[in-house]
C-alpha positions in Angstrom: 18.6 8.6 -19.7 16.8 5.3 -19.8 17.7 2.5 -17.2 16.0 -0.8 -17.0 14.1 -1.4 -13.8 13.7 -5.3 -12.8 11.5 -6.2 -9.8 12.3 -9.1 -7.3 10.3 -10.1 -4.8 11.7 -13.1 -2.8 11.5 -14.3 0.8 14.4 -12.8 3.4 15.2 -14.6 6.7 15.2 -12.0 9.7 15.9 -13.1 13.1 14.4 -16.5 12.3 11.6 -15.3 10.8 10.5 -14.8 7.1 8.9 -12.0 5.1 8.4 -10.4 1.7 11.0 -7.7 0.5 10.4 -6.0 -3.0 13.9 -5.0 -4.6 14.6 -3.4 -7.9 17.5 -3.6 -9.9 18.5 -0.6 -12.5 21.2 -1.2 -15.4 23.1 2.5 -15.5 23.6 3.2 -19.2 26.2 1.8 -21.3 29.2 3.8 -21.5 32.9 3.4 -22.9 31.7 -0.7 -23.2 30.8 -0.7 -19.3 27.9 -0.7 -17.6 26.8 -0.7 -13.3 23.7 -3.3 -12.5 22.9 -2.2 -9.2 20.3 -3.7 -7.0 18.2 -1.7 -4.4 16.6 -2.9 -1.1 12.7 -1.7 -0.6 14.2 1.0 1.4 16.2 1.7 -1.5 19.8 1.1 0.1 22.3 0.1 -3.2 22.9 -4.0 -1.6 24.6 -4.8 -5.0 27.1 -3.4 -8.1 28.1 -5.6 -10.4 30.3 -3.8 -12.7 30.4 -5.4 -16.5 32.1 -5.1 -19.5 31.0 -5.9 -23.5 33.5 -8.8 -24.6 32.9 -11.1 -26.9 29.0 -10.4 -28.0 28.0 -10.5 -24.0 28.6 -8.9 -20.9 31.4 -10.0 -18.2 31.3 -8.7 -15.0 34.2 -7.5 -13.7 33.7 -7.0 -10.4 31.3 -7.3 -7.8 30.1 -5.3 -4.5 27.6 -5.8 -2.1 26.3 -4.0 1.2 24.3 -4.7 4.3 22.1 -2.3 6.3 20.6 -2.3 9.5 17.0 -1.3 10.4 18.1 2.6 10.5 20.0 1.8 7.1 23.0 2.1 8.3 25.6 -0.2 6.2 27.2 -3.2 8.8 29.1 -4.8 5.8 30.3 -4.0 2.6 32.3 -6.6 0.3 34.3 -5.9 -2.4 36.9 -8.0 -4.5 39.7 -6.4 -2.6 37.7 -5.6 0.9 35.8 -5.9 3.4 34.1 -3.8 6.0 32.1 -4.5 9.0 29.7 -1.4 10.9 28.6 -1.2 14.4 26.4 0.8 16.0 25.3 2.4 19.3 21.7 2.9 20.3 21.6 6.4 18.6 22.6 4.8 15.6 26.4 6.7 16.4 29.3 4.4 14.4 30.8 2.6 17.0 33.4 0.4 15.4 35.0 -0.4 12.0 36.8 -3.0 11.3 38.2 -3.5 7.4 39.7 -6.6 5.9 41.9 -6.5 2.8 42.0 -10.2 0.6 45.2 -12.1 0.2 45.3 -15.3 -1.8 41.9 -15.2 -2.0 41.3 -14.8 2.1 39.9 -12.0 3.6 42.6 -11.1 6.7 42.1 -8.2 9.2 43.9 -5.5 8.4 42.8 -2.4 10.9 39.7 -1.5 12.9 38.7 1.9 14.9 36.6 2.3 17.9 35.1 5.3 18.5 32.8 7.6 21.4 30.3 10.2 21.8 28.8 12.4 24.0 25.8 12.9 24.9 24.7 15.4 22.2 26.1 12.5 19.6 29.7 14.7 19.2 32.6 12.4 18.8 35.1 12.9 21.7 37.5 10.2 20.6 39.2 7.7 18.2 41.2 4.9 18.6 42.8 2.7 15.5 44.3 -0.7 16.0 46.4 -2.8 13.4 46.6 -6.3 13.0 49.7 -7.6 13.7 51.3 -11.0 14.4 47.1 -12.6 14.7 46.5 -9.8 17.5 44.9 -6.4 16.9 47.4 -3.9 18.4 46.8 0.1 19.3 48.2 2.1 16.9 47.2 5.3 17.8 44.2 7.8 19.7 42.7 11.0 19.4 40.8 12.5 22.0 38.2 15.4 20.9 36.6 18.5 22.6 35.7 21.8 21.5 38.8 23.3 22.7 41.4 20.4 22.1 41.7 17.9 19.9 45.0 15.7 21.3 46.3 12.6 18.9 48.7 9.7 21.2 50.6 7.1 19.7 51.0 3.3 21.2 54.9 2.7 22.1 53.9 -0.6 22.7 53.8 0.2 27.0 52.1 3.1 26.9 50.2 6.2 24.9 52.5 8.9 24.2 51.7 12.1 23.4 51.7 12.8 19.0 50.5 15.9 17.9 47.7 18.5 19.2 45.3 21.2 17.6 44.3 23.8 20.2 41.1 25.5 19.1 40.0 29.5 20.3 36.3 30.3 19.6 34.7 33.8 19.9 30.9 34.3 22.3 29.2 33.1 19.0 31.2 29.9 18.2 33.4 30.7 15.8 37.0 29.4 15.7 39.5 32.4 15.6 42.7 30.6 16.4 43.7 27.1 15.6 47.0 26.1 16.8 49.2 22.9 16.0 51.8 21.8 17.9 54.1 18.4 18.0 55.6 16.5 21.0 59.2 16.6 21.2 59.2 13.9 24.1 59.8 16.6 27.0 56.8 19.7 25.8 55.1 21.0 22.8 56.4 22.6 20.1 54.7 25.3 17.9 54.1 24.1 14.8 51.5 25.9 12.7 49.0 28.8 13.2 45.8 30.1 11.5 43.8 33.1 12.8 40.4 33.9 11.5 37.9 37.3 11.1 34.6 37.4 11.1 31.1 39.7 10.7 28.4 40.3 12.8 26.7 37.7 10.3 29.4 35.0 11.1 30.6 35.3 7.3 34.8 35.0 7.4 36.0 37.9 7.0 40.3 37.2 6.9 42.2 34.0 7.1 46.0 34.1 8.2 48.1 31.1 8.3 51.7 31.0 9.8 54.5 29.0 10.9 56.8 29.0 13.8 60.3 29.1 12.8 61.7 28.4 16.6 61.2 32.0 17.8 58.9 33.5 15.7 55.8 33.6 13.8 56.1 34.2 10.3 53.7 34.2 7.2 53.3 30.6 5.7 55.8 30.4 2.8 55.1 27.7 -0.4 57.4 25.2 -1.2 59.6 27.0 -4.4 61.0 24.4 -7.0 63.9 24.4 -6.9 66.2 26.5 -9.3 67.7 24.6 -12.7 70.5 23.2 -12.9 72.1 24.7 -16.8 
């Protein structure tokens, strides 16, 4: 596979002050009448795809995205002709927000945005989404994480209200042997869902059970049957 390799080296403003970047740009091979030039940072992080097509004797591109990255090369904006994204981190380089924009008449508008938080071994513990709504960012709904629980709310516009929860069992060594899902029916949780899991001395799974709560009962998890036709 042969790609054409262009080097660039130009001068890049950096917190008000200037230095020498090399990037390289590689044309992927031509295929179907298309073809990807891509451009690399010297840390080689893709910061540009142009998409093209062969019209006419020459190539048109089609569409065009482009990428940012921090120090740590972690990607704090990404543009594309329908979105946009924006990154932030935390000192540990944990994703701390995203916020995404989708383009109407030719505008970039906010669309929805997540915050999120970690412990201190870098675990997410929780989520929170907002939509944009009437030029204000609104909650939507959060999650709350922990080894054990993992409990989703929903916004009523007052207050968080409970949603849905996964309850997770682990053995001594870590493994989860029980996962159970549940729904809020506005007074207590309802059973939902249930898988149980085997394993070895190794850690290997060894069975996989999945059932579902029919009001009283558990019973084996049943596929949806199409239905019979009509002659």
């Amino acid at each position: 596979m042969k790609r054409l390799i262009i080097s660039i080296c130009y001068l890049l403003l950096s917190g008000g002050a200037a230095f020498a970047q090399q990037e390289h740009t590689e044309i992927t091979p031509v295929y179907n009448g298309f073809r990807h030039v891509i451009t690399y940072d010297d840390r080689n992080n893709k910061i540009c795809d142009i998409e093209q097509e062969y019209l006419n004797n020459r190539w048109t591109t089609i569409e065009t995205e482009k990428t940012a990255y921090n120090t740590a090369n972690k990607a704090t904006w990404f543009i594309s002709p329908i979105w946009q994204n924006f990154f932030t981190y935390d000192a540990r380089n944990n994703l701390l927000t995203f916020t995404r924009q989708y383009k109407y008449d030719s505008v970039y508008v906010n669309t929805e945005r997540y915050f999120y938080t970690y412990d201190s071994n870098n675990t997410k513990t929780g989520e929170i989404i907002q939509h944009w709504t009437n030029s204000e960012w609104v909650n939507k709904s959060r999650t709350t994480i922990s080894p054990a629980l993992q409990l989703s709310q929903v916004w009523d516009s007052i207050q968080w209200v409970n949603s849905v929860q996964q309850t997770l069992t682990h053995d001594t060594r870590g493994n989860i042997i029980c996962q159970l899902s549940q729904r809020w029916d506005g007074k207590q949780w309802e059973n939902v869902e249930r898988w149980t899991y085997t394993f070895d001395a190794n850690n290997k799974q060894l069975t996989y059970v999945d059932e579902i709560w029919d009001g009283k009962k558990w019973g084996p998890w049943q596929p949806m049957r199409d239905p019979v036709p009509v002659k």
